[in-house]
MOPAC internal coordinates of N, CA, C and O (Angstrom, degrees):
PM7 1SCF
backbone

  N    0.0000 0     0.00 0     0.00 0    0    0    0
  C    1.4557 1     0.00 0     0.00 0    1    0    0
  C    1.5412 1   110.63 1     0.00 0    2    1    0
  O    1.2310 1   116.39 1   131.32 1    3    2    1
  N    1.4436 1   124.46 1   -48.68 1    3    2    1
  C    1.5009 1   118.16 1  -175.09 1    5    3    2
  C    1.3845 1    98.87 1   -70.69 1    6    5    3
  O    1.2310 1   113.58 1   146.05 1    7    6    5
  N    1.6218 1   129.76 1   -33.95 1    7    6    5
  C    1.7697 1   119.45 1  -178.72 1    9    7    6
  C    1.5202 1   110.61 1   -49.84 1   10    9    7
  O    1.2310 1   123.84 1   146.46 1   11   10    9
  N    1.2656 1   110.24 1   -33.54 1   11   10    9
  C    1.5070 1   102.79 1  -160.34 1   13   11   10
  C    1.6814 1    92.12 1  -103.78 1   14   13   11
  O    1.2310 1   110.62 1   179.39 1   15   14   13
  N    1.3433 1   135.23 1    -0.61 1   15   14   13
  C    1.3796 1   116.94 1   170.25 1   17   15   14
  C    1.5787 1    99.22 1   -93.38 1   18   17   15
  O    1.2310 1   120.99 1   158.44 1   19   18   17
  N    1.5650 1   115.72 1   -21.56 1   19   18   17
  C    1.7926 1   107.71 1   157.99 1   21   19   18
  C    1.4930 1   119.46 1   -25.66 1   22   21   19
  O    1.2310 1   133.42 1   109.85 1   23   22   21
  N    1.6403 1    91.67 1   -70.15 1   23   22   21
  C    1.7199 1   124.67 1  -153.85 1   25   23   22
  C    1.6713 1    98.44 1   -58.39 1   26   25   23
  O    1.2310 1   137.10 1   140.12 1   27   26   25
  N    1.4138 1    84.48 1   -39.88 1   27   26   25
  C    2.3552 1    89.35 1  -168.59 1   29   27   26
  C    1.8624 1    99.06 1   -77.03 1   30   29   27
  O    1.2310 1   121.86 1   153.68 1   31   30   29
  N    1.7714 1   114.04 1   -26.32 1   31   30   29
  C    1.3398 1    96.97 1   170.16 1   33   31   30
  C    1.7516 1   125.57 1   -90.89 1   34   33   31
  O    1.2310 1   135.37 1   173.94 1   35   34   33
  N    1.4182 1    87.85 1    -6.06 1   35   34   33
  C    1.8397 1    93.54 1   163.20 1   37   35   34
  C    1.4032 1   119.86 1   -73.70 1   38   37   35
  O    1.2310 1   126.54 1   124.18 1   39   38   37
  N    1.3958 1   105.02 1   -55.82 1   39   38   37
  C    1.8533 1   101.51 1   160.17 1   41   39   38
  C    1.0137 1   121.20 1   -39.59 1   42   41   39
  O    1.2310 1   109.40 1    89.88 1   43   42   41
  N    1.5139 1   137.47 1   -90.12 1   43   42   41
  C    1.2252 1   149.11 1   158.34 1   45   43   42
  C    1.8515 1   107.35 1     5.24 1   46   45   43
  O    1.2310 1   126.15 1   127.98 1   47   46   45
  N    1.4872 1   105.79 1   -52.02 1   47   46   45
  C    1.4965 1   122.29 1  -168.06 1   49   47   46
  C    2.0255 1   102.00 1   -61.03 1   50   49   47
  O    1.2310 1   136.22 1   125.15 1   51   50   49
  N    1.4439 1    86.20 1   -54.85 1   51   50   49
  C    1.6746 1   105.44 1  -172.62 1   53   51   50
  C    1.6660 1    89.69 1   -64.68 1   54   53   51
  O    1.2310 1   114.62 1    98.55 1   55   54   53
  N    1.0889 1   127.80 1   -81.45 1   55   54   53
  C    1.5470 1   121.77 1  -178.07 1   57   55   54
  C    1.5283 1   116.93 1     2.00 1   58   57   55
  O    1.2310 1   133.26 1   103.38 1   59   58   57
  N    1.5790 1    91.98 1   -76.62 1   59   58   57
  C    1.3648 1    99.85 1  -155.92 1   61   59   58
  C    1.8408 1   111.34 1   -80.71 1   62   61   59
  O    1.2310 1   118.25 1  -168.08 1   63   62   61
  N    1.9580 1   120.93 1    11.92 1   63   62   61
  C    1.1938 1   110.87 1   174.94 1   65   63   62
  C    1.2328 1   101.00 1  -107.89 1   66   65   63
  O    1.2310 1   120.18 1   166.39 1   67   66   65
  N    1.6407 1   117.26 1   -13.61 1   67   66   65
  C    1.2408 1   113.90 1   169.35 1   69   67   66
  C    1.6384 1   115.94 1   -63.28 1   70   69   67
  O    1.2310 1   123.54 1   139.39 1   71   70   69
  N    1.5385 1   110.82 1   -40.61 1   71   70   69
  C    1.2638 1   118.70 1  -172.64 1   73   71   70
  C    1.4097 1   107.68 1   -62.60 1   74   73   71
  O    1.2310 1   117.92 1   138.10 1   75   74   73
  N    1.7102 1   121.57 1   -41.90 1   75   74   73
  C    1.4254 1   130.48 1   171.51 1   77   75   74
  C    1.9571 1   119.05 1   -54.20 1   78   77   75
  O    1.2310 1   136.52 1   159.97 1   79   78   77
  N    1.5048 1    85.62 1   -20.03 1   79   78   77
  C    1.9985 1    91.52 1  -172.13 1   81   79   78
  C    1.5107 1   100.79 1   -76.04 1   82   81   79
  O    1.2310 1   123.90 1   145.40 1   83   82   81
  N    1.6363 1   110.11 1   -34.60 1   83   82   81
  C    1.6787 1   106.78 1  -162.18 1   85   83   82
  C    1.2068 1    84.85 1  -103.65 1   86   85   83
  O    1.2310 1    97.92 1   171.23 1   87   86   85
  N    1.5494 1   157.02 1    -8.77 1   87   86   85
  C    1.3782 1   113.57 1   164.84 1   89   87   86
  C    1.9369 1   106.29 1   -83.26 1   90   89   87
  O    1.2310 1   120.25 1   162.36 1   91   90   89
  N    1.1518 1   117.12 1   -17.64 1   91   90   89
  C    1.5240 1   112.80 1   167.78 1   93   91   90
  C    1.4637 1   105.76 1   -61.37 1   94   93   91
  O    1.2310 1   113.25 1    91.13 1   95   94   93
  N    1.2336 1   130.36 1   -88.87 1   95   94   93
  C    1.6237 1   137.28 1   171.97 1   97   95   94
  C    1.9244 1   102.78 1   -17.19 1   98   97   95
  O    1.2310 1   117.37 1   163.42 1   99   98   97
  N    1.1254 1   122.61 1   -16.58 1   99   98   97
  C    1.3596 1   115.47 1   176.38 1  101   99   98
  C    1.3970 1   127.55 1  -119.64 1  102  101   99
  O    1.2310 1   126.16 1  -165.99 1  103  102  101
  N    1.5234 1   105.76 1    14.01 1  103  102  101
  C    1.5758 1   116.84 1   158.37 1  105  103  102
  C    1.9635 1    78.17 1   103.70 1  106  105  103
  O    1.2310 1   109.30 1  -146.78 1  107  106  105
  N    1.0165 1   137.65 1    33.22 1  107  106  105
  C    1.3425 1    99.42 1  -164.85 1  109  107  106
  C    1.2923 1   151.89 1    54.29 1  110  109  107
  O    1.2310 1   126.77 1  -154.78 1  111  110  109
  N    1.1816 1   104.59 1    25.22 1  111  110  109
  C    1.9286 1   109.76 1  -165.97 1  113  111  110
  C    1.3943 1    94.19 1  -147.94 1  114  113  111
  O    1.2310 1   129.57 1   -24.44 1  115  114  113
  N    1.2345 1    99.16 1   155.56 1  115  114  113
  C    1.7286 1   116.69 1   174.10 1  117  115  114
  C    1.6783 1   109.79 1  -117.81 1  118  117  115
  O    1.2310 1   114.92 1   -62.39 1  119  118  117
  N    0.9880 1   127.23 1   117.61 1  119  118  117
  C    1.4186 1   114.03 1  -169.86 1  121  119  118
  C    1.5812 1    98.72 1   -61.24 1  122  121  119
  O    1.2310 1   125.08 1    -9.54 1  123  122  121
  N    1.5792 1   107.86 1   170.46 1  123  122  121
  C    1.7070 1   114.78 1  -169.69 1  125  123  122
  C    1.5649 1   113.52 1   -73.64 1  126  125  123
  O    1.2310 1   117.30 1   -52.54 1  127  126  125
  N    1.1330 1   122.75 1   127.46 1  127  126  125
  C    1.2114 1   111.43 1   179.56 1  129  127  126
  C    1.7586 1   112.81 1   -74.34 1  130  129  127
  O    1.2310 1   120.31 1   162.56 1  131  130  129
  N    1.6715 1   117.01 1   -17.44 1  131  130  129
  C    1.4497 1   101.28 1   177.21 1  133  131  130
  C    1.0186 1   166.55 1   -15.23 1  134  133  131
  O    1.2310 1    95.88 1  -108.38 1  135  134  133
  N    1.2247 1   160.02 1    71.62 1  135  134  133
  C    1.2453 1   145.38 1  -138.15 1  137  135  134
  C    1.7498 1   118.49 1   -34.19 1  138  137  135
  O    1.2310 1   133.89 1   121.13 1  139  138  137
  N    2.0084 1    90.75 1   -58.87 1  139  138  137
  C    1.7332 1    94.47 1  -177.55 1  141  139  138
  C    1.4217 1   119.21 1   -75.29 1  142  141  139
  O    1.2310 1   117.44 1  -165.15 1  143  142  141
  N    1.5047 1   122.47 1    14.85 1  143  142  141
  C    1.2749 1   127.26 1  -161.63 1  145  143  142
  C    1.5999 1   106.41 1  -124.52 1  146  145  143
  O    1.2310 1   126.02 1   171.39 1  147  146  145
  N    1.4335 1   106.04 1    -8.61 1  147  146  145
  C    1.8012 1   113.80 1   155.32 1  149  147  146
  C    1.6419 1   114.84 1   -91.18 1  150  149  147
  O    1.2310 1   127.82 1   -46.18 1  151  150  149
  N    1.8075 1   102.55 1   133.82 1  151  150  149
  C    1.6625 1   107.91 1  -177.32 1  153  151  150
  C    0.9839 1   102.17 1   -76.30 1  154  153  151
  O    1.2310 1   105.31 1   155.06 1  155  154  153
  N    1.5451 1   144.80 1   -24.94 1  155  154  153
  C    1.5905 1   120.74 1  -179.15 1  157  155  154
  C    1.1353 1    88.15 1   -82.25 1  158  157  155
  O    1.2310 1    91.47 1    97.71 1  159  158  157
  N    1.6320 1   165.61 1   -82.29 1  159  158  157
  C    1.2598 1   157.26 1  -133.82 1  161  159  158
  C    1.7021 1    90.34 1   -42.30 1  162  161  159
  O    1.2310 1   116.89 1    87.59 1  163  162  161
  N    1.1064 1   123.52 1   -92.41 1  163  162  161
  C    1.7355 1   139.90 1   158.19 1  165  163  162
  C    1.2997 1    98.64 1    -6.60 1  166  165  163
  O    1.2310 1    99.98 1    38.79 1  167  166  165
  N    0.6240 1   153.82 1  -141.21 1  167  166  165
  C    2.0584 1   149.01 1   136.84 1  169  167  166
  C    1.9701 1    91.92 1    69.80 1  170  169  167
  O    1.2310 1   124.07 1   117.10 1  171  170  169
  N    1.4137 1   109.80 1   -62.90 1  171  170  169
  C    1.2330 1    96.31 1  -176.07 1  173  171  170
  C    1.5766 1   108.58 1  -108.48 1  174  173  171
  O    1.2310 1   118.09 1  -171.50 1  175  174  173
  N    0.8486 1   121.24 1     8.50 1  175  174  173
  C    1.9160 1   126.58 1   153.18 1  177  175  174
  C    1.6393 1   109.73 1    85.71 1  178  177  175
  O    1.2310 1   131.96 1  -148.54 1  179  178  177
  N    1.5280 1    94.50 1    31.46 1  179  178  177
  C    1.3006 1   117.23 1   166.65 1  181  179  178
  C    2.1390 1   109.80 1   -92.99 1  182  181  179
  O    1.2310 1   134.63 1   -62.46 1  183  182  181
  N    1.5091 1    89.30 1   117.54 1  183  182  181
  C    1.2435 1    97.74 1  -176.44 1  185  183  182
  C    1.5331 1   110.08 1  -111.06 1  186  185  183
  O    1.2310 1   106.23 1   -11.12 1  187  186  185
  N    1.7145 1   143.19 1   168.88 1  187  186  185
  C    1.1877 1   132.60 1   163.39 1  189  187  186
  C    1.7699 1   107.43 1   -73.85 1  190  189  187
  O    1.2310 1   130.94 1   -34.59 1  191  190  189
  N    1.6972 1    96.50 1   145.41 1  191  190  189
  C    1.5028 1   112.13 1  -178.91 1  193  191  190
  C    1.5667 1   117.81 1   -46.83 1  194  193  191
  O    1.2310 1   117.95 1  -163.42 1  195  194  193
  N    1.2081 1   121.51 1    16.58 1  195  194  193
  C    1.0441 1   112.49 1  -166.81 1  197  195  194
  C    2.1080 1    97.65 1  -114.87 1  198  197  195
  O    1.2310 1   132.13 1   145.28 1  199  198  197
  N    1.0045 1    94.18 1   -34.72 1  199  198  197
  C    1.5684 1   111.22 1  -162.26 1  201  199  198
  C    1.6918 1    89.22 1  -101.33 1  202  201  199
  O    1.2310 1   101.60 1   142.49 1  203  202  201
  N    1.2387 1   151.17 1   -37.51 1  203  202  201
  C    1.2975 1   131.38 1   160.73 1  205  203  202
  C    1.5029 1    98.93 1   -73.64 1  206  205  203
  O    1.2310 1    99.51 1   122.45 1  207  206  205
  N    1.6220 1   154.56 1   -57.55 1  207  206  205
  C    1.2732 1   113.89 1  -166.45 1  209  207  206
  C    1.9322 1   114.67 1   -64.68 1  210  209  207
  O    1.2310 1   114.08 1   177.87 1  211  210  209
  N    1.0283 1   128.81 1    -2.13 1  211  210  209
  C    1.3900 1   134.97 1   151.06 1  213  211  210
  C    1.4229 1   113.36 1   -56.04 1  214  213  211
  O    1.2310 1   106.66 1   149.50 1  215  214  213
  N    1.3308 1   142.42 1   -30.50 1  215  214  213
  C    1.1203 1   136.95 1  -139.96 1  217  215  214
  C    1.6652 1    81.74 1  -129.87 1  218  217  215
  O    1.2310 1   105.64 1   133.82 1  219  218  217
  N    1.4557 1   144.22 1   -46.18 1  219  218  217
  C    1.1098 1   168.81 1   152.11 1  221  219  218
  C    2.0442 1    86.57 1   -21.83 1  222  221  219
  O    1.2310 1   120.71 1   114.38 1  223  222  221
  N    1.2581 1   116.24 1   -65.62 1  223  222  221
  C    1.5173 1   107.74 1  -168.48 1  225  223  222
  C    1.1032 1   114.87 1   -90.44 1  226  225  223
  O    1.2310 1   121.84 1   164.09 1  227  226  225
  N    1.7780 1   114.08 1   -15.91 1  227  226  225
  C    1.5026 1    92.97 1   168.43 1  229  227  226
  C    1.3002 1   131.36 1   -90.47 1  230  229  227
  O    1.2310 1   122.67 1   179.93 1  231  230  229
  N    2.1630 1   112.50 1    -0.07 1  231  230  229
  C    1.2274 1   101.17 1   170.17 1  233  231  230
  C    1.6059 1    97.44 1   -78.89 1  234  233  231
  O    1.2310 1   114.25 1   155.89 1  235  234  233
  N    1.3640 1   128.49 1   -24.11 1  235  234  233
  C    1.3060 1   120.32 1  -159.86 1  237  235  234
  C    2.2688 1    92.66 1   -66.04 1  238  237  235
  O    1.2310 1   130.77 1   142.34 1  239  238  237
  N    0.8232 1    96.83 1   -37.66 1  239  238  237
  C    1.9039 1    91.47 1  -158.68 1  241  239  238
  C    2.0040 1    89.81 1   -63.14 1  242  241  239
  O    1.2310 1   121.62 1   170.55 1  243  242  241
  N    1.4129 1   114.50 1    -9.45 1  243  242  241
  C    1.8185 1   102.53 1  -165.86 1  245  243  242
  C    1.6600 1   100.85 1   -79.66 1  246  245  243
  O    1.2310 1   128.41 1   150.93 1  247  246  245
  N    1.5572 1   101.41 1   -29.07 1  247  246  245
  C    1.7210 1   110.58 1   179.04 1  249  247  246
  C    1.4440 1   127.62 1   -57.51 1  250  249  247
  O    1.2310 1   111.80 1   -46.04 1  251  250  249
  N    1.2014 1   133.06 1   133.96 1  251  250  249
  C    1.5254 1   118.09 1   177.77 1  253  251  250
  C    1.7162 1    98.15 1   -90.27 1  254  253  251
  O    1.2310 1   131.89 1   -21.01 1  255  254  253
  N    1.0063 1    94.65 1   158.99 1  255  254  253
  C    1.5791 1   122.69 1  -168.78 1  257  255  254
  C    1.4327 1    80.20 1  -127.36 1  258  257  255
  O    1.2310 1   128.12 1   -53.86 1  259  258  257
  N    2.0879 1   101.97 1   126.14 1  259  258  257
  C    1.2911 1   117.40 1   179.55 1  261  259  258
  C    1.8565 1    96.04 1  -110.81 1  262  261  259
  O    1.2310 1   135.06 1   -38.67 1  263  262  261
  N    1.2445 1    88.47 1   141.33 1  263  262  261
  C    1.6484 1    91.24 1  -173.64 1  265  263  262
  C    1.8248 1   108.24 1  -113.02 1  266  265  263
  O    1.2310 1   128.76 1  -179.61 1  267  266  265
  N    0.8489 1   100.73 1     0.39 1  267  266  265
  C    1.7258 1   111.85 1  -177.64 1  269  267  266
  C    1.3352 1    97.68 1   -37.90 1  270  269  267
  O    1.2310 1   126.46 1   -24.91 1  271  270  269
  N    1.5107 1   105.18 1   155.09 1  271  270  269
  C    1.8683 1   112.67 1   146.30 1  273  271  270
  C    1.4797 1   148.65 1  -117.70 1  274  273  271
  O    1.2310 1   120.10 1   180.00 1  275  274  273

């Protein structure tokens, strides 16, 4: 039981200096994962759900709503 909680904290160990090598080797930065902050997303007029249902109510508020009966 302690050999193999070694082995899972040697992995774990290697993981996370590998993970430390490529954010050094990359200036330190992760590019943005955002939706509205990628040019092909933008490119095809895909926005995050937050900023099209905004855009979703303000064409809806330009419409008249007929109330007749």
């Amino acid at each position: 039981m302690m050999k193999l909680m070694l082995i899972v904290l040697a992995i774990v160990a290697i993981s996370m200096l590998l993970l430390t090598v490529n954010i050094w080797l990359r200036g330190g930065e992760f590019r943005s994962q955002h939706i509205g902050q990628s040019k092909e997303m933008r490119r095809r007029g895909i926005h995050c759900v937050q900023s099209m249902d905004a855009m979703e109510r303000k064409e809806k508020r330009k419409q008249r709503v007929s109330e007749s009966r």
